[in-house]
N, C-alpha and C positions, 0 to 999 in steps of 0.2 A: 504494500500500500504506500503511496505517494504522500509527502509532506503538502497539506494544503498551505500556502504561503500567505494567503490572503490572511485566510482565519486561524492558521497553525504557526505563523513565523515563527514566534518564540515560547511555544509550550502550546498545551492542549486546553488552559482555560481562555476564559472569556478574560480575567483578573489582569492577566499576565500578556493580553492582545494587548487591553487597556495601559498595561505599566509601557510597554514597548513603544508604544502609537505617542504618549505622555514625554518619550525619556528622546524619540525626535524630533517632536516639533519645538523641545527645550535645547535641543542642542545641536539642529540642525544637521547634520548628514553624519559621521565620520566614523573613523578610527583608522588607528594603523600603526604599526613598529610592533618588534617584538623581536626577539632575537636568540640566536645557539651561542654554546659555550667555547668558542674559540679565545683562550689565554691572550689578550693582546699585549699584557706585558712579553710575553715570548716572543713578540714579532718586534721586529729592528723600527723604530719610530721613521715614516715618512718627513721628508722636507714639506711641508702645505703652505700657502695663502689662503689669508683671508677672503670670502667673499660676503655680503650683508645679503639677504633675502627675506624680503618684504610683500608682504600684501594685502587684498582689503580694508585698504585706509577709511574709505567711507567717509572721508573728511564732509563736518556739517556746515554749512555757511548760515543754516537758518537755524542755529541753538540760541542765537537773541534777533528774533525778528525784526525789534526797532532797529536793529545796525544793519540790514540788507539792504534800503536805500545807499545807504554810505557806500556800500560795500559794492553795489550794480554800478553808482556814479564815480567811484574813485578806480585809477589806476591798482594794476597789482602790487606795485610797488609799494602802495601806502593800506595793503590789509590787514597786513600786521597789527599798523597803530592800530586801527580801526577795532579790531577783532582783542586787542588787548585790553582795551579800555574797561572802566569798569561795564557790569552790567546793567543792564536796565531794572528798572527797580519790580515790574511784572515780568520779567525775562522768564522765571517759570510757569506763569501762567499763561503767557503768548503762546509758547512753545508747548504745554501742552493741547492747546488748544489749538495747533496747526497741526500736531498729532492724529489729532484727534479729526481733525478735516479730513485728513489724509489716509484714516485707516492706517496708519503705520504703528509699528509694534517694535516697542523694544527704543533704545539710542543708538544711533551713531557715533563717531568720533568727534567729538566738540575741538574749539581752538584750544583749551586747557590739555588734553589729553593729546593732541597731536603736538603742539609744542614738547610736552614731557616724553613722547614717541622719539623724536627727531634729537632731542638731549640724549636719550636713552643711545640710541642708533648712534652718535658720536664717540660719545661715553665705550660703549662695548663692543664698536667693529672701526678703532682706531686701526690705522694700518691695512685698511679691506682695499681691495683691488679693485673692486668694482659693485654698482649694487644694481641690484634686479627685480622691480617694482610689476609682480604677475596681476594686474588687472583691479579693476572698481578700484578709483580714485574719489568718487562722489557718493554721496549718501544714499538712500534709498529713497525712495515716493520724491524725488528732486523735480518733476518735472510738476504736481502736484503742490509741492509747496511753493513754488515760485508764480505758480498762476491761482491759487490762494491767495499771496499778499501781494499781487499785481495782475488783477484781474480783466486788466483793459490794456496788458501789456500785446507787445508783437511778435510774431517767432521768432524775427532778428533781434530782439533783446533778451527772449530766452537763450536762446544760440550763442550772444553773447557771454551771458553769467555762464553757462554752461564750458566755456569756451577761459573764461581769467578763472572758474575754480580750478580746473586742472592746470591753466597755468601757475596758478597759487604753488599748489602740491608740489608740486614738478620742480618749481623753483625754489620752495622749500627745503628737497631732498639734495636738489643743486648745489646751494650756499652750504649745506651741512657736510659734503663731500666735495671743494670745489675745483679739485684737480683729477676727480675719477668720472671714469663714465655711468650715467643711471638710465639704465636700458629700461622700457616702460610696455607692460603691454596692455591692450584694452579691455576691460570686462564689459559684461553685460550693462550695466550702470553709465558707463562712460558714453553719453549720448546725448543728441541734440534733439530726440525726438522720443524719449521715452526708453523704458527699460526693454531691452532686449530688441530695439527698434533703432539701424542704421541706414542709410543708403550706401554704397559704394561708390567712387569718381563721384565724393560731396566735397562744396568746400569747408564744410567740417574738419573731412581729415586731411584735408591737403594745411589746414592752419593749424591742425591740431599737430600734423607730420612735421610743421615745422619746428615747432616747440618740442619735441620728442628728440628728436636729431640734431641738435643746434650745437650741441658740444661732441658730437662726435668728429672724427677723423676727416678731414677735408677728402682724402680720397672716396671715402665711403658713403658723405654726406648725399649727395646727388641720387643714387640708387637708391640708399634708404628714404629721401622723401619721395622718388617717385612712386615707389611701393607703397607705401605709407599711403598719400593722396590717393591712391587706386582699392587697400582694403582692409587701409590699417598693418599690413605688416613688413618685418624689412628684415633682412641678414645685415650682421658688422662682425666682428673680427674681436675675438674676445682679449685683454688687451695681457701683454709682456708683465710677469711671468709665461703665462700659461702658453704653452706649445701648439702652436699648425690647429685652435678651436675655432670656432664659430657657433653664435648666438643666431638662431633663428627663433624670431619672437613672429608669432602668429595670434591673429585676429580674428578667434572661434565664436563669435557669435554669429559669425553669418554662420556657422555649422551647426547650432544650438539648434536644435527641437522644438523653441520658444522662436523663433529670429521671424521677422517681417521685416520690410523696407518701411520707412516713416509713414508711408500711405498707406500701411500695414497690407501691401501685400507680397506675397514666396518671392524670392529670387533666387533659385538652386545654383544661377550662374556664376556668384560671387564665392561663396563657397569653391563651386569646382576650380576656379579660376586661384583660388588659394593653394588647391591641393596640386596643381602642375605647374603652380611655383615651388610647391612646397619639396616634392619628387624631382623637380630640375636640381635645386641646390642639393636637397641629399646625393642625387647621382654625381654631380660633380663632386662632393667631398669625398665621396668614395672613389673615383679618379684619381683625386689627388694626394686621398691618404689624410685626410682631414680627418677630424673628431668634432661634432657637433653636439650642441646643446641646445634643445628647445624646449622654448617658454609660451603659454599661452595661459587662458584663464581656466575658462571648462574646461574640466579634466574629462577624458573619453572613459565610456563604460554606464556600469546601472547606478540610476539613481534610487539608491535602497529608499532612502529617507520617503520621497515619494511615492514607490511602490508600497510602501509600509503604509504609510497615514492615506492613500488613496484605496486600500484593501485589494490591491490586483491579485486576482488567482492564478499567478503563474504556476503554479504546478497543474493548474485545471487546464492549460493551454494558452494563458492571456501573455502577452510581453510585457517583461518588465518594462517600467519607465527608464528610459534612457537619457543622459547628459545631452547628446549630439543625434541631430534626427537621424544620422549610419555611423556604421562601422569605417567608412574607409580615413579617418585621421589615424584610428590607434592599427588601422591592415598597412597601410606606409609608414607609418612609425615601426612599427615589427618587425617589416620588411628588410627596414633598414638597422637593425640592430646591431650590425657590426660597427657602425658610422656612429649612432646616436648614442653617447655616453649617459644624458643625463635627460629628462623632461621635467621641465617645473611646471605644475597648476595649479591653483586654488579653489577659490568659488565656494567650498563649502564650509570658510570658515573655520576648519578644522585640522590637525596635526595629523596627515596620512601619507603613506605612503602603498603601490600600486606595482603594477608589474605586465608590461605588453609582449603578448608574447603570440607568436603568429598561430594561428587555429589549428587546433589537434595536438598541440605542446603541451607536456602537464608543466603543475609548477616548478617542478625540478629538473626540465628538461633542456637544454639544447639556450641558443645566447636570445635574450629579450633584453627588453627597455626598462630602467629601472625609473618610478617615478615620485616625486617628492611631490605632494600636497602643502602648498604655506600656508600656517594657520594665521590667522586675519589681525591684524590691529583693532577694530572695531568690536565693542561686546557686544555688537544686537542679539545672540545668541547665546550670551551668558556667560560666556569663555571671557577670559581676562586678554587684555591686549598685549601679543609678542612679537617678537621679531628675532630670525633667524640667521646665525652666525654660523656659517660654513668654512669648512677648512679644505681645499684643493688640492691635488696633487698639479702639480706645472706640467711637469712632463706628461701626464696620460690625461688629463683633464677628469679624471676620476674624480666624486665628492668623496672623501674621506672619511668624515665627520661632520659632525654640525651641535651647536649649541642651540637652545631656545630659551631667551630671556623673559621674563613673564612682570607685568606691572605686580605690585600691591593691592590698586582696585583700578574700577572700572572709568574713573571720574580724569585718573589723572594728577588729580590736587594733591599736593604732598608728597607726593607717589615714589614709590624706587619701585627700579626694576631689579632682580636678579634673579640667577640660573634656576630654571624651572627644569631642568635635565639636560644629560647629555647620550647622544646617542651610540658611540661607541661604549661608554662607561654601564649604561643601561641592558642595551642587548648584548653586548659582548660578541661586537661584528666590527673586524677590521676595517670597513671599508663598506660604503653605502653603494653595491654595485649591483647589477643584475643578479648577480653569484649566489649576493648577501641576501638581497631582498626576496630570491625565489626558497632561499632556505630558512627564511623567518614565515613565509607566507606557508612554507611545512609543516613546520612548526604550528604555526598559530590552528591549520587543519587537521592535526595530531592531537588537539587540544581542545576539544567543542564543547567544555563546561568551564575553560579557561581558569582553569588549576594552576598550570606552571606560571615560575615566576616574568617571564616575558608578556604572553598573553595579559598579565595582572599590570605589568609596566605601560602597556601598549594602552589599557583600556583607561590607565589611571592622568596619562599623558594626550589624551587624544584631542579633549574639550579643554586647552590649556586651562590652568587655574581652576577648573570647574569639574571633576571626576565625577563619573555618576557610574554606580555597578548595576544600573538597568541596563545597561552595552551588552553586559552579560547574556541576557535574553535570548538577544539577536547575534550572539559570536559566530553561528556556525555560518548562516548566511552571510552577516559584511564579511566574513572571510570567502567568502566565495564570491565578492565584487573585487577583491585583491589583484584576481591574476585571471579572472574570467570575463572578460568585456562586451561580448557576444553576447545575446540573450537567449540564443539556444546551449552555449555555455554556460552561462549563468542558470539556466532552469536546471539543468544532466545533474549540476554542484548542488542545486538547493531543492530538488527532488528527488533522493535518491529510495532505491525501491525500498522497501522494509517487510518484513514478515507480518 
């Protein structure tokens, strides 16, 4: 007899649907890490760089609504002042009552907390090589709050604000790093036309492409805005130390499952046109003997969270919900596993980590794509706000290691940050590789009441600052989103027959 997944994910009552359904919509998608018992003191220590990775800033511009005039009329230059100044004396009452307009749930990152973000980010990846900003720069119901408190406005002055907040961000991150590069790539969020709503060949992103690329390499500027302008994404050259790599940062919302063009309607062409850029540059780097690293926001595979609080019967025959309306991001990514060192994604807020590996591969089998999930700066989800310190190898462009820094609270005020774990010292995995990650995603499927102490790390670590052992529930299935991406993969892992 088959696992019903709708009504059976995580146990046979009704209590325990309930606890499960409860323990995602508080903490939004996730989990991942875990790790075998390989001694790394008995391995010769790596030379590494630093690198800083960042994501879902969700920076708010409308946390004191009376300062959004200032803020729409004044240059970027002067939002600072603006945004530092004291508050307004109903600042909490505006704001929750533009909340509340807006149906929105939860906070974003106010100026308080991304200020003590950005100290933080100085503070703890001094000496970083470069940083790497995976998507949603702007807050959530943004297009919502801005036609709330300027109800007679035009879409060229939404466009606009939409347009100096990420420049905000962006030159935030700049000033805080001002001799490194900060590769940027765009979420769902990041829009002149609503969430998960782009056009391509807009000039949105041809002004937006500008500001993205403005400090890179004069040889590579040119290509990367042309890209950019056309759909949001661009190749650059990841910089000295690091050996023969390249960053291919991609623009998955047109590949999202949610995506419309601002006039809300399909354009499958933007997408495709992503993905035979995307396979030119990998065939050339395998030509040339390159090592690649790509960044985007959605991460490819099932969206548990979803199918969980949506009640889909996938054991009955129904598909899970999925990130990206197909398969073929993570079928060229796999393809190319010899080439693709690392993939960074986020999106779901949450500390995970993934594994692409081409159809009919088990977890243990043969070379895939190992993938990092960034967990988010923003608590709308409960999770405390962090930011990830990565250690490189130069020569293989391998991640090594990586730290995650974790606030105090949610607000920012007062706040320290410090190490909320580490992930060699936790799993006891040399090296954050394909290798590694197919052998903890073993591991975590050897483990389906999550007893050992890795599965226990993975789950305690996943919802930064916010652990919750309802994860438990649903172990057997998010471990079967780990390395299974497919939905006829993902169904074989999360129904298997029983007596």
């Amino acid at each position: 007899m088959k696992h019903d997944l709708a009504a059976s994910i995580s146990g046979i009552t009704a209590k325990r649907r309930i606890a499960l359904l409860c323990f995602f919509l508080i903490a939004g998608t996730a989990l991942s890490q875990n790790g075998q018992s390989v001694a790394a003191n008995q391995r010769q220590p790596k030379v590494t760089v630093p690198v800083l990775l960042v994501s879902d800033i969700h920076f708010e511009p409308f946390w004191d609504p009376a300062k959004v005039p200032q803020l729409a009329a004044a240059p970027v230059s002067e939002w600072n002042l603006i945004l530092s100044a004291p508050s307004s004396p109903d600042q909490q009452q505006r704001f929750a009552s533009l909340q509340q307009a807006c149906h929105a749930r939860g906070a974003d990152t106010s100026f308080a907390l991304f200020d003590s973000s950005v100290k933080a980010m100085r503070s703890h990846a001094a000496g970083a090589k470069f940083v790497a900003m995976s998507g949603d720069l702007i807050s959530h119901a943004f297009q919502c709050k801005f036609t709330t408190l300027f109800p007679d406005s035009t879409t060229a002055a939404y466009t606009a604000f939409v347009e100096k907040t990420l420049d905000y961000v962006i030159n935030e991150l700049d000033k805080s790093f001002p001799n490194l590069p900060v590769y940027v790539a765009m979420g769902n969020n990041d829009s002149d036309c609503g969430d998960y709503r782009l056009d391509a060949h807009s000039d949105f992103l041809r002004v937006t492409g500008k500001e993205v690329t403005r400090n890179f390499p004069a040889s590579e500027r040119p290509a990367a805005e042309e890209s950019f302008a056309a759909g949001g994404y661009y190749s650059v050259t990841l910089p000295a130390p690091i050996e023969n790599t390249r960053l291919l940062v991609l623009n998955d919302i047109f590949m999202s499952s949610n995506y419309a063009t601002c006039a809300g309607k399909p354009d499958p062409g933007a997408a495709e046109s992503q993905l035979i850029w995307l396979r030119q540059q990998l065939a050339e780097a395998r030509a040339n003997k390159q090592k690649i690293w790509v960044m985007g926001h959605i991460p490819p595979g099932v969206d548990l969270y979803s199918t969980a609080s949506r009640m889909v019967d996938v054991c009955g025959g129904r598909s899970p919900v999925m990130f990206l309306a197909s398969e073929k991001l993570a079928d060229v990514l796999a393809e190319y596993g010899d080439v693709v060192e690392l993939a960074i994604f986020a999106h779901t807020h949450m500390d995970e980590l993934r594994l692409l590996k081409a159809e009919g591969q088990g977890a243990s089998a043969g070379k895939g794509v190992a993938v990092k999930l960034i967990p988010s700066i923003s608590p709308i989800h409960g999770n405390h706000p962090s930011i990830t310190l990565a250690q490189v190898d130069p020569s293989t462009a391998a991640l090594v290691d990586y730290k995650v820094f974790a606030v105090s609270n949610q607000t920012g005020v007062d706040a320290k940050w410090d190490e909320e774990y580490d992930f060699a010292r936790s799993f006891h995995q040399a090296e954050f590789t394909s290798s590694s990650v197919s052998q903890l995603i073993a591991r975590f499927a050897a483990d389906p009441v999550a007893k050992v102490q890795t599965s226990q790390s993975y789950i305690e670590n996943f919802s930064v600052g916010c652990a919750s052992p309802l994860l438990r529930l649903a172990w057997p299935q998010y471990v079967c989103t780990l390395s299974n991406y497919t939905a006829e993969s993902f169904r074989s892992c999360a129904c298997p027959a029983r007596p």
